[in-house]
C-alpha positions as CSV (number, residue, x, y, z in Angstrom):
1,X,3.6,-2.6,-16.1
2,X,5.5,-0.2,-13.5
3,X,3.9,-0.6,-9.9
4,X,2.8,2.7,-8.7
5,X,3.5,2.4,-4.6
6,X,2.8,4.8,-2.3
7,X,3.6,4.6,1.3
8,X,1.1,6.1,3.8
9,X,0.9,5.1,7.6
10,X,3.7,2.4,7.2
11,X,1.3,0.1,4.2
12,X,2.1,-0.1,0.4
13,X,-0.4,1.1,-1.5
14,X,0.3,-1.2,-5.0
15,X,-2.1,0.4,-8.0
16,X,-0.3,-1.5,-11.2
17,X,-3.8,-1.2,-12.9
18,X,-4.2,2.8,-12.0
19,X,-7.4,1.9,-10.2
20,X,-6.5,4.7,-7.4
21,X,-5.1,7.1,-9.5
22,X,-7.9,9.0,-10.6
23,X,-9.3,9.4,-7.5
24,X,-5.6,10.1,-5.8
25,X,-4.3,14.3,-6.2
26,X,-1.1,14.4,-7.3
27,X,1.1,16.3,-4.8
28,X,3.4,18.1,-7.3
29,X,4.8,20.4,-4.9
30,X,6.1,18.0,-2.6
31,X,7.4,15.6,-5.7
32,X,9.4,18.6,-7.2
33,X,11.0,19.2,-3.3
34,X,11.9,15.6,-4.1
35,X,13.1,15.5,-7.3
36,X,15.0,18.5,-6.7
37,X,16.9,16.8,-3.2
38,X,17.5,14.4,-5.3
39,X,19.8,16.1,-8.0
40,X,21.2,18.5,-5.7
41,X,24.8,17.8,-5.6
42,X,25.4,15.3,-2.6
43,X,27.6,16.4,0.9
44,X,28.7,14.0,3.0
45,X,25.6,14.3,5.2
46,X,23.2,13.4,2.1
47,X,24.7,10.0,1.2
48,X,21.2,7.6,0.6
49,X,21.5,4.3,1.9
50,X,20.7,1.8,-1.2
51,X,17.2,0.8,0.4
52,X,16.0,4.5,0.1
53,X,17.6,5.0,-3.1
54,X,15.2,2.3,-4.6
55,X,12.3,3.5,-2.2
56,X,12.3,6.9,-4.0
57,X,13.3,5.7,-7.1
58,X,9.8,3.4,-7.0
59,X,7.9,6.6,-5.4
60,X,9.2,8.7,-8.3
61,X,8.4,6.6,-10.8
62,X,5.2,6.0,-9.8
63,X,4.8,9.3,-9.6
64,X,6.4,10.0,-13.0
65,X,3.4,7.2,-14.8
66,X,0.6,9.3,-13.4
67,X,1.9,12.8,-14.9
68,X,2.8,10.8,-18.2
69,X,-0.8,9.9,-18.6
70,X,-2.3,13.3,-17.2
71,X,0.6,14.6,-20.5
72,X,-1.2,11.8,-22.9
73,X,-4.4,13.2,-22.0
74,X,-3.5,16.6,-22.7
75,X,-1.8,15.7,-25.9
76,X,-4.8,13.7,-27.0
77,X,-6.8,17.0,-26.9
78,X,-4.4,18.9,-28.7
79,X,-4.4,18.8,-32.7
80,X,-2.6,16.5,-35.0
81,X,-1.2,19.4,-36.4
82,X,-0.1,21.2,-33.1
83,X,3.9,22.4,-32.7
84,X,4.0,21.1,-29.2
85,X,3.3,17.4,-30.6
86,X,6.5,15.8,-31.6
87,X,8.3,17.4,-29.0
88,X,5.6,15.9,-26.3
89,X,5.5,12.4,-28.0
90,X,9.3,12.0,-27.8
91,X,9.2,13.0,-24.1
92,X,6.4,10.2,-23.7
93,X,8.4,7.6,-25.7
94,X,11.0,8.7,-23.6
95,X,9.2,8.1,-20.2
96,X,8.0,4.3,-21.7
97,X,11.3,3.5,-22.0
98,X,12.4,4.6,-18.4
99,X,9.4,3.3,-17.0
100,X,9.4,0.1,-18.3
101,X,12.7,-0.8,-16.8
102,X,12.2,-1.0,-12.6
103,X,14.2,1.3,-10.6
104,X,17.7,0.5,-8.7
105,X,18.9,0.9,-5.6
106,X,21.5,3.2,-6.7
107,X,20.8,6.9,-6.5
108,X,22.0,7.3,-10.5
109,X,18.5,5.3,-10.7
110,X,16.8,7.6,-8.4
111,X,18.0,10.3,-10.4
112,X,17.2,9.1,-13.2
113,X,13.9,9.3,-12.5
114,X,13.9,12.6,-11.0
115,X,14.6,14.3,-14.3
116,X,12.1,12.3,-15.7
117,X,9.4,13.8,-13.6
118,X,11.5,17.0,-14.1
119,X,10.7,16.9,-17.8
120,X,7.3,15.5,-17.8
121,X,5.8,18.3,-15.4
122,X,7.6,20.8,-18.5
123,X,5.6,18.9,-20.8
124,X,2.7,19.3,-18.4
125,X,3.3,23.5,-18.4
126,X,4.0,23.7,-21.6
127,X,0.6,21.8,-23.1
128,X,-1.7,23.7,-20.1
129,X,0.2,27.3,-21.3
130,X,-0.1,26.8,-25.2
131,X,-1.5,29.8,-27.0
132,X,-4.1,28.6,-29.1
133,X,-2.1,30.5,-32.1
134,X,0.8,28.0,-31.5
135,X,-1.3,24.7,-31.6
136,X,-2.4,24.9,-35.3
């Protein structure tokens, strides 16, 4: 199980069994600013120390559990007969798989999971946009 850690006033928050995270907003804006430092092609000024490469790779994939299950629950409303279905299921398998290995200190790891909140929030848009004509 991945351990969702948020840091707030210097104390780790640890949630592994998602008791929080109903009750928690997620703050997409401020995880896409993120996610989109993260991929931006480094300068010399941007190098990340190894300690913050695995402290945002652990933030981000904390992050990236909570958006897979709000993209389950979607899914799980949508019917078993809806286009957006194998493409969303792949995209969850996908996310298991990333998730269930724990982040690196290496900023290919914090990457890593930057396109995997990347791709989960398109998930996200795509199943909360759906015209009902294309879920049948």
């Amino acid at each position: 199980m991945i351990d969702t850690s948020v840091r707030a006033s210097m104390t780790v928050l640890a949630d592994a069994k998602k008791m929080l995270a109903p009750s928690l907003p997620l703050d997409r804006s401020a995880m896409l600013e993120l996610v989109a430092a993260v991929l931006a092609p480094p300068t010399p000024d941007s190098e990340l120390r190894p300690e913050d490469c695995l402290q945002i790779g652990q933030l981000l994939a904390g992050h990236a559990s909570l958006v897979a299950d709000e993209v389950r629950g979607l899914l799980d409303r949508t019917p078993g007969v809806s286009r957006m279905r194998p493409l969303t299921e792949t995209v969850l398998t996908e996310a298991g798989g990333r998730l269930s290995v724990p982040p690196r200190a290496t900023l290919a790891s914090a990457q890593n999971r930057a396109r995997l909140v990347r791709a989960l929030y398109e998930r996200y848009d795509r199943l909360l946009s759906a015209p009902v004509a294309d879920l049948p």
